[in-house]
VOLO-239780 format. One record per residue: residue number from 1; residue in one letter; x, y, z of N, C-alpha, C, O in turn. Coordinates in nm, 3 decimals. Layout:
<pados>
<NUM,A,<X,Y,Z>,<X,Y,Z>,<X,Y,Z>,<X,Y,Z>> ...
</pados>
This chain:
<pados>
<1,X,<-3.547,3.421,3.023>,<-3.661,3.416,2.934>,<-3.626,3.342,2.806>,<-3.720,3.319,2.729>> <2,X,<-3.519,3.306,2.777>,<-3.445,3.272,2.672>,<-3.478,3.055,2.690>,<-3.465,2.957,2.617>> <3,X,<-3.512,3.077,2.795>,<-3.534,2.915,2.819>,<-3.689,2.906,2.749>,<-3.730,2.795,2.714>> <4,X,<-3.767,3.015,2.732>,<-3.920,2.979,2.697>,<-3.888,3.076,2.540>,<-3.967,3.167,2.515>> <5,X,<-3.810,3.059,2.475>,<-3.755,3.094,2.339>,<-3.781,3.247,2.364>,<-3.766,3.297,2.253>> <6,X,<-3.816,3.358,2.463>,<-3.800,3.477,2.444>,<-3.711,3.563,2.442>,<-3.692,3.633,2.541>> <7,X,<-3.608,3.580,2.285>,<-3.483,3.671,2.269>,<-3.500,3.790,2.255>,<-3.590,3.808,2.174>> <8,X,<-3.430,3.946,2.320>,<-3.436,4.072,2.289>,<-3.272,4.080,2.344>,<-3.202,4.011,2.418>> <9,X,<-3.254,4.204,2.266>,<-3.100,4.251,2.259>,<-3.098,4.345,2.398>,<-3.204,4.390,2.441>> <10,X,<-3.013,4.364,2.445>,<-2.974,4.426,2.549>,<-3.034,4.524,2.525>,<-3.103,4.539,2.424>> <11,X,<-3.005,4.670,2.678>,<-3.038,4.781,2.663>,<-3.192,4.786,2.686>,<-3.272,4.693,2.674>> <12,X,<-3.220,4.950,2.733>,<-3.356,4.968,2.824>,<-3.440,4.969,2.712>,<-3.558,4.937,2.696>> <13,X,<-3.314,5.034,2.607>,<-3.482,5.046,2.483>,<-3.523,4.933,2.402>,<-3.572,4.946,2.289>> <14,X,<-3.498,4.792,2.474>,<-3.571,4.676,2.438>,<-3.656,4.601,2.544>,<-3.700,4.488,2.524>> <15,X,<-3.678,4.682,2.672>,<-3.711,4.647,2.796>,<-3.882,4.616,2.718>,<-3.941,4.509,2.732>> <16,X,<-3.932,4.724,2.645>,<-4.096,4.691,2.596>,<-4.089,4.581,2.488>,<-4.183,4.502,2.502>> <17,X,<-4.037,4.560,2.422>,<-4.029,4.421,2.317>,<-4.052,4.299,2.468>,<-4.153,4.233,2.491>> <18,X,<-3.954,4.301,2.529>,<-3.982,4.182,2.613>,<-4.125,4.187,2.717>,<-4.172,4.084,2.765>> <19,X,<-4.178,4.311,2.739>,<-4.280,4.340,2.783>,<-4.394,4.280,2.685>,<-4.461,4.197,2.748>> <20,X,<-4.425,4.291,2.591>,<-4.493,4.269,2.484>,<-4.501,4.126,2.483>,<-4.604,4.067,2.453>> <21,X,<-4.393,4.067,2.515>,<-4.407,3.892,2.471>,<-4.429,3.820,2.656>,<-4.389,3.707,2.684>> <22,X,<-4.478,3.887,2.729>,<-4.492,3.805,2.820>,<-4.567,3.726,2.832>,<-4.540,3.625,2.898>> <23,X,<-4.671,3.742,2.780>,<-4.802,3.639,2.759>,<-4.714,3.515,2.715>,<-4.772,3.428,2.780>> <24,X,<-4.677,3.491,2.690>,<-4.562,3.410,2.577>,<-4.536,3.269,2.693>,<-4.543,3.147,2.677>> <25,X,<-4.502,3.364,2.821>,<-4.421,3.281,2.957>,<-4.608,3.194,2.947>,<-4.713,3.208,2.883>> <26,X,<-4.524,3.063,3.106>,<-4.582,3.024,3.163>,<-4.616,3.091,3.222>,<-4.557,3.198,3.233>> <27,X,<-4.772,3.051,3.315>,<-4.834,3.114,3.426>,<-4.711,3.150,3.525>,<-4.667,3.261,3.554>> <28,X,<-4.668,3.019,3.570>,<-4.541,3.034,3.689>,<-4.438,3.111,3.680>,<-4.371,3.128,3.782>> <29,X,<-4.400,3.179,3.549>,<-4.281,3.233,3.536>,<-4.329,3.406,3.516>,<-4.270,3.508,3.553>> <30,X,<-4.466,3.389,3.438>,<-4.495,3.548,3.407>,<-4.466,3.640,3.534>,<-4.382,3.729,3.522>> <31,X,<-4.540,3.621,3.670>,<-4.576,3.679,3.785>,<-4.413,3.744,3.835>,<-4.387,3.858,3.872>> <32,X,<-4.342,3.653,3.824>,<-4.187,3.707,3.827>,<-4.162,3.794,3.795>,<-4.144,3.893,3.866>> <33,X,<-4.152,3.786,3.658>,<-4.117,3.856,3.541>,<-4.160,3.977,3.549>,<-4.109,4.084,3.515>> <34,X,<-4.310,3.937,3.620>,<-4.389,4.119,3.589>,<-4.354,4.192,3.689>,<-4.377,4.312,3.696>> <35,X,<-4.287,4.118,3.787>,<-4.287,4.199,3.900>,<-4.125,4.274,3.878>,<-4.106,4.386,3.927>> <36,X,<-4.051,4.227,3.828>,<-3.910,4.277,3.757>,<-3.972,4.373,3.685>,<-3.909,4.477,3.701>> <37,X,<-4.075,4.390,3.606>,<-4.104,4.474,3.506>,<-4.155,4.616,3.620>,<-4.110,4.731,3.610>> <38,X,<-4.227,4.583,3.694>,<-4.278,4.682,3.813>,<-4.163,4.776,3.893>,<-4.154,4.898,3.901>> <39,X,<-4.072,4.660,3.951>,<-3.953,4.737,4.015>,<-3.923,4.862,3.874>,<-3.955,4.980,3.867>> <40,X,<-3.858,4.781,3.783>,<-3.786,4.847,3.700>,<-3.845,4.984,3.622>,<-3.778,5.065,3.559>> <41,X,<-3.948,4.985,3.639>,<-4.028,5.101,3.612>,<-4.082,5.221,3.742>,<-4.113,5.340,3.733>> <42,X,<-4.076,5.129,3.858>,<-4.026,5.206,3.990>,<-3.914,5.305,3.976>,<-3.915,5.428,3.977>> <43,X,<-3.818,5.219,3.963>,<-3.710,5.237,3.983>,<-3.651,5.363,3.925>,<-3.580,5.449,3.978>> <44,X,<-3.718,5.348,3.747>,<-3.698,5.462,3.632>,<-3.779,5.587,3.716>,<-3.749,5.701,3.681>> <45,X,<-3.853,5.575,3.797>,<-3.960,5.722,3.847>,<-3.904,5.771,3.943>,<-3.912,5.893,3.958>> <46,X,<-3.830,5.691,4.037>,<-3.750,5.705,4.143>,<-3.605,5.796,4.085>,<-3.529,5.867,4.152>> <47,X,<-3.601,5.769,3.956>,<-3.462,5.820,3.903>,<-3.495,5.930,3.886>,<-3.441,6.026,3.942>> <48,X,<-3.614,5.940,3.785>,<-3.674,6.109,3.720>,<-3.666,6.223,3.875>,<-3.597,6.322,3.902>> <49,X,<-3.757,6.157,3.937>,<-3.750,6.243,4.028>,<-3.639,6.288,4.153>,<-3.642,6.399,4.205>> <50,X,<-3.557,6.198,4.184>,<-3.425,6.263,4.226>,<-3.369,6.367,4.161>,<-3.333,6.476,4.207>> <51,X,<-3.362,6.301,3.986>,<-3.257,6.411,3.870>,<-3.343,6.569,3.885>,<-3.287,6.677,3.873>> <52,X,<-3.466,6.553,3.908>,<-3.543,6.695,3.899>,<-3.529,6.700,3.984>,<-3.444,6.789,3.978>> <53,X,<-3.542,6.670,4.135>,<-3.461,6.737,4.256>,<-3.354,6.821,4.260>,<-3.364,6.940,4.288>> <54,X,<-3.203,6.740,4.221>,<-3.145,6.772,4.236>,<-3.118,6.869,4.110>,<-3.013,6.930,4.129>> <55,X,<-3.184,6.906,3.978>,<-3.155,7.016,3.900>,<-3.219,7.173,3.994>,<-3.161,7.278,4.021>> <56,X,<-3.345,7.132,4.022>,<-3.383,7.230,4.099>,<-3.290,7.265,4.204>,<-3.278,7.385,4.228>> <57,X,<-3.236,7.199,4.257>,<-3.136,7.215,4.393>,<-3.017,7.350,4.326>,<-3.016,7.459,4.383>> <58,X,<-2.951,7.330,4.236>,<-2.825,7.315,4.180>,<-2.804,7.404,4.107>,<-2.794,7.349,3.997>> <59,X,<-2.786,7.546,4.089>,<-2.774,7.658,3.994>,<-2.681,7.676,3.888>,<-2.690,7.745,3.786>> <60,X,<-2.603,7.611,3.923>,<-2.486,7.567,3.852>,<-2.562,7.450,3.726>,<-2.518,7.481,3.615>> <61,X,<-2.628,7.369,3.721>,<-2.723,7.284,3.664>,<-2.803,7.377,3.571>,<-2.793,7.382,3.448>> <62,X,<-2.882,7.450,3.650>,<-3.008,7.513,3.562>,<-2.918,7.629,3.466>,<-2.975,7.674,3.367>> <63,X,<-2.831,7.657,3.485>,<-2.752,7.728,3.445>,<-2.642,7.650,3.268>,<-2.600,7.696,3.162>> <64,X,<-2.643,7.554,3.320>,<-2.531,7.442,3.239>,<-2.717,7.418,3.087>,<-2.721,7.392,2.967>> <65,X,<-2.803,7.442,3.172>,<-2.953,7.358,3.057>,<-2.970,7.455,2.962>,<-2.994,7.445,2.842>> <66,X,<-2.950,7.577,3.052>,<-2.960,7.691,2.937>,<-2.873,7.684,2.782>,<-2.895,7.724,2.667>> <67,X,<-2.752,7.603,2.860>,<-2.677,7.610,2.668>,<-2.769,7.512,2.573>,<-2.837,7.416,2.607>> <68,X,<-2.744,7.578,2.421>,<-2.804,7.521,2.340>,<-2.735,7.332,2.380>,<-2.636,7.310,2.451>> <69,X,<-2.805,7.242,2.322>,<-2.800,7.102,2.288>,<-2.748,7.046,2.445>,<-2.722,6.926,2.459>> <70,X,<-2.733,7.159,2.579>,<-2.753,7.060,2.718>,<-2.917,7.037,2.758>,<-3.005,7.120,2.735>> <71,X,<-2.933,6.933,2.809>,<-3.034,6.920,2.817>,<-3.030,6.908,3.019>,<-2.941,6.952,3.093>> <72,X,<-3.148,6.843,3.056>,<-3.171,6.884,3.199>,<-3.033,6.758,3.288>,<-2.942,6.754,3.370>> <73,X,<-3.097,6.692,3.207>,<-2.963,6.543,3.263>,<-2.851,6.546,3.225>,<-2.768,6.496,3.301>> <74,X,<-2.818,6.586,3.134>,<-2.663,6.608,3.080>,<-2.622,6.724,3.174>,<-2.503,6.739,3.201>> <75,X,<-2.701,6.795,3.216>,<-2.659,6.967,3.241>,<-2.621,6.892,3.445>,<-2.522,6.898,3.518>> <76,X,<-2.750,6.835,3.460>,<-2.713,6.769,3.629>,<-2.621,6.697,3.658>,<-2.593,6.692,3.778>> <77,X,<-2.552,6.627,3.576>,<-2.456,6.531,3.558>,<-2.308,6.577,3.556>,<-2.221,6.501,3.599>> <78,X,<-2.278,6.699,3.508>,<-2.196,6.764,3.488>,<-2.170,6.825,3.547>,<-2.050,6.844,3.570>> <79,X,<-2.318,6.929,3.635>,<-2.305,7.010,3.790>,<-2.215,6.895,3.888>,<-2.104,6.908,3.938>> <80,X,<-2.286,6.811,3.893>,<-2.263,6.689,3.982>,<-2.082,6.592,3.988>,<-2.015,6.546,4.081>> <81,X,<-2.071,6.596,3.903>,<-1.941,6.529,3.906>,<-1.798,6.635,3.879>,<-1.687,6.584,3.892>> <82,X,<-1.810,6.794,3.839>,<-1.726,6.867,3.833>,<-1.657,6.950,3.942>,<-1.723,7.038,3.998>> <83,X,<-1.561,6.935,3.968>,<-1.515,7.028,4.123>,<-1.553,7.165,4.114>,<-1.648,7.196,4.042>> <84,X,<-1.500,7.239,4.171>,<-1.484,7.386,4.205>,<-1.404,7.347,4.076>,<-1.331,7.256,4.035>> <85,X,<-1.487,7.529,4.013>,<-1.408,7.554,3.851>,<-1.271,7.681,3.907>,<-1.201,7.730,3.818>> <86,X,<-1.253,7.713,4.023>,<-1.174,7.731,4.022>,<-1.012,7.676,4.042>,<-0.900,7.724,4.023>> <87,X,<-1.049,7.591,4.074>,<-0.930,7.497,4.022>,<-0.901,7.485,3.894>,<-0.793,7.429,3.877>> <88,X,<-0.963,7.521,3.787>,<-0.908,7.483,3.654>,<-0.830,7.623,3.625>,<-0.904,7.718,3.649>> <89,X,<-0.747,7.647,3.595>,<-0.675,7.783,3.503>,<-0.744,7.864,3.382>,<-0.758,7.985,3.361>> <90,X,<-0.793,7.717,3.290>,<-0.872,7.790,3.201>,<-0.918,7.686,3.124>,<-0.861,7.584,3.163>> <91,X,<-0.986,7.664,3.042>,<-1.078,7.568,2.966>,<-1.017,7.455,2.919>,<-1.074,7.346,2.911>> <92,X,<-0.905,7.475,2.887>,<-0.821,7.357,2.842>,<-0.773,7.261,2.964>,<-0.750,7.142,2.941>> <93,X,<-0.761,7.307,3.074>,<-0.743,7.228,3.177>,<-0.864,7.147,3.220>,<-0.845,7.028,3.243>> <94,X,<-1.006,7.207,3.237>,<-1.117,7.146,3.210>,<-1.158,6.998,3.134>,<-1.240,6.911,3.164>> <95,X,<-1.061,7.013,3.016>,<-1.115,6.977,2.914>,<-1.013,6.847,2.921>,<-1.057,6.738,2.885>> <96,X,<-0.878,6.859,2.965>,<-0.774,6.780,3.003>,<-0.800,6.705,3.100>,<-0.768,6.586,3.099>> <97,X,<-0.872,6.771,3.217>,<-0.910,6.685,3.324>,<-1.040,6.563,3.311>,<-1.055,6.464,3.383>> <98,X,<-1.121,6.606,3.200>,<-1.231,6.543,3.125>,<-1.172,6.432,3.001>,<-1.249,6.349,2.954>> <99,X,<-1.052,6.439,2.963>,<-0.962,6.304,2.931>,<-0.985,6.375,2.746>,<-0.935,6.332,2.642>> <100,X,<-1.058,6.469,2.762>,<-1.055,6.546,2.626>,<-0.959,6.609,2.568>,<-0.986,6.701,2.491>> <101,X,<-0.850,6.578,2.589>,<-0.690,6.632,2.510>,<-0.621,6.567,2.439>,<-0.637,6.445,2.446>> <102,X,<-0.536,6.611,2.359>,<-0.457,6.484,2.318>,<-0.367,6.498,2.377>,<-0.319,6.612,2.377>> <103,X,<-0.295,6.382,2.464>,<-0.195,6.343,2.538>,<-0.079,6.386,2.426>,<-0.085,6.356,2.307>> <104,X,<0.004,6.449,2.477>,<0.146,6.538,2.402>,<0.284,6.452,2.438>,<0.322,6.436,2.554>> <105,X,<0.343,6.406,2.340>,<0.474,6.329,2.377>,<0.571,6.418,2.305>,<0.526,6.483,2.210>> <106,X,<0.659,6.427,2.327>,<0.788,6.537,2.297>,<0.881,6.449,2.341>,<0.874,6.367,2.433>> <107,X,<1.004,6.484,2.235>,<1.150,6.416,2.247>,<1.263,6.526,2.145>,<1.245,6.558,2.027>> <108,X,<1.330,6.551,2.198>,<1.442,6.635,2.170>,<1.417,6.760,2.112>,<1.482,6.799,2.014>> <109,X,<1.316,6.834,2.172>,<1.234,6.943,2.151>,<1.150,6.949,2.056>,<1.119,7.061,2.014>> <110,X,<1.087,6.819,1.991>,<0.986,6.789,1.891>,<0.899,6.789,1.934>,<0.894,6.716,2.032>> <111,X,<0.769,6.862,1.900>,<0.619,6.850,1.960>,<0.536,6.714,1.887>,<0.524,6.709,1.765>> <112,X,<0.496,6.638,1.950>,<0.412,6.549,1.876>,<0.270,6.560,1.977>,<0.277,6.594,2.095>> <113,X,<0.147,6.525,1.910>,<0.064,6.555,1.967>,<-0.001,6.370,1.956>,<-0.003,6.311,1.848>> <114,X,<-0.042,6.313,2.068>,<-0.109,6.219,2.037>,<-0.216,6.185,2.016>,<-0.257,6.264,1.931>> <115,X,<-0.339,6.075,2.054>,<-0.454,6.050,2.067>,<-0.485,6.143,2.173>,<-0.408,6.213,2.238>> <116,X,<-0.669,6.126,2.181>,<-0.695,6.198,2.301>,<-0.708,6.108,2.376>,<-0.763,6.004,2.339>> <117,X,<-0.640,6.132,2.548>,<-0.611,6.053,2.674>,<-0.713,5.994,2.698>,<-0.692,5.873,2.706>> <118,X,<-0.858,6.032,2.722>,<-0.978,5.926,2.771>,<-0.944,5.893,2.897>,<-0.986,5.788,2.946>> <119,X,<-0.865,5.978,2.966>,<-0.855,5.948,3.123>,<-0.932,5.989,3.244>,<-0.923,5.942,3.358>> <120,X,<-1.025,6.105,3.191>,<-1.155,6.170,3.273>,<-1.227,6.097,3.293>,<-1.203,5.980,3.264>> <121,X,<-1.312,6.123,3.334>,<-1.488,6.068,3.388>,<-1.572,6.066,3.290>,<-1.632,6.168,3.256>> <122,X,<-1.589,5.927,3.218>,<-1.696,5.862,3.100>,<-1.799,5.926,3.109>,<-1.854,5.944,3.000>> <123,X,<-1.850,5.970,3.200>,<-2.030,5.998,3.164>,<-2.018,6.204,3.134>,<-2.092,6.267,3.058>> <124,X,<-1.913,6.257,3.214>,<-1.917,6.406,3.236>,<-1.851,6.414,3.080>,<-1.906,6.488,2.999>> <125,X,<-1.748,6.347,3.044>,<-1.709,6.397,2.904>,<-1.821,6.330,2.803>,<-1.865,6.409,2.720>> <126,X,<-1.857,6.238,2.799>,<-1.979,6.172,2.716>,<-2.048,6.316,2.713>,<-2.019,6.391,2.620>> <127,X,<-2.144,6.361,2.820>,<-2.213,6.518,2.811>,<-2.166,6.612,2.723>,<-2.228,6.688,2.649>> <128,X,<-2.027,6.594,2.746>,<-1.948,6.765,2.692>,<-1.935,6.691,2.502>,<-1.930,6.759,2.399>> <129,X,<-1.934,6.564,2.510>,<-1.935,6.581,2.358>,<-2.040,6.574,2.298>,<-2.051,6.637,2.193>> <130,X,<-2.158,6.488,2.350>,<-2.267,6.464,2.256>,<-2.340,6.622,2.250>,<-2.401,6.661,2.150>> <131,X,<-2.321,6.710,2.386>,<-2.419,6.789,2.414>,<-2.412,6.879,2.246>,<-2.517,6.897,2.183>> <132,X,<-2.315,6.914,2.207>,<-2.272,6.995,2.034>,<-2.317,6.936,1.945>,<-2.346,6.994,1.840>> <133,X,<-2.337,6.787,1.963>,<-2.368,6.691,1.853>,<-2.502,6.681,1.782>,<-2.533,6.685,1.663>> <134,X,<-2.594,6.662,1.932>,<-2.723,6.698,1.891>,<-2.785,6.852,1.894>,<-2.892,6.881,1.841>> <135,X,<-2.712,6.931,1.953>,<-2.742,7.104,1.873>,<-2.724,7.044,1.728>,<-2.819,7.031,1.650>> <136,X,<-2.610,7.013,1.704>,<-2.612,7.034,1.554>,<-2.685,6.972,1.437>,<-2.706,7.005,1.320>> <137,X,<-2.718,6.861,1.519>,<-2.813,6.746,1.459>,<-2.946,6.863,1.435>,<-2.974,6.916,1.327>> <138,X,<-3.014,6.885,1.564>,<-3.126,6.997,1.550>,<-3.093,7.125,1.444>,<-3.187,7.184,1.392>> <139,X,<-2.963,7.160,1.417>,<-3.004,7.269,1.330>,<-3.007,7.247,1.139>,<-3.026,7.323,1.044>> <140,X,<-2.986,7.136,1.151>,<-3.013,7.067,1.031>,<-3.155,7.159,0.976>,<-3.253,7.191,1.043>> <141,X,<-3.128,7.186,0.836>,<-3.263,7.238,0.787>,<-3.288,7.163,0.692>,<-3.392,7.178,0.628>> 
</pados>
């Protein structure tokens, strides 16, 4: 679109700015375009309704929505990509396996504690941090 001077910045939440300037296109190019605009809004309904499928499915999910600042997608996302919690020992292993620790280096019985590892799964720890962030954002008075 950038050939018929129409610029927008990445990301879905500029998908309506470029919606807005289609009139803009040629005849020959709009019909394309709109039909990209059609899928892609398919596509977003096709998403909603799997994610509410599968929250309904998932007790472990409806269960995760109940905490303050999870919401229904953060809470499915997290059902979804976490093993059996019995494998973890206890929260910190959780939280280690989610790349949320700081990686610990030790040398001649010195504790040093490092950065946190970031070696988990991007989207399940993304959840576990923002989910506190915006509670807290909301309790702003």
């Amino acid at each position: 679109m950038t050939e018929f001077g129409i610029i927008a910045a990445k990301g879905a939440q500029n998908v309506d700015r470029l919606k807005e300037q289609l009139d803009r296109l040629p005849e020959a190019a709009r019909m394309p375009v709109s039909l990209l605009f059609d899928q892609l809004a398919e596509t977003n309904t096709r998403i909603e309704r799997l994610t509410d499928e599968i929250h309904e499915q998932s007790e472990t999910s409806q269960r995760l929505a109940t905490i303050p600042g999870v919401g229904m997608l953060s809470a499915t996302i997290i059902a979804a990509t976490t093993p059996d919690v019995d494998n973890f020992g206890c929260s910190r292993d959780y939280a280690a396996w989610l790349g949320l620790t700081p990686k610990p280096h030790s040398t001649g019985g010195k504790q040093r504690v490092g950065r946190i590892s970031k070696m988990g799964i991007d989207i399940s720890a993304g959840c576990c941090i923002w989910a506190p962030w915006r509670r807290s954002c909301s309790d702003v008075d």
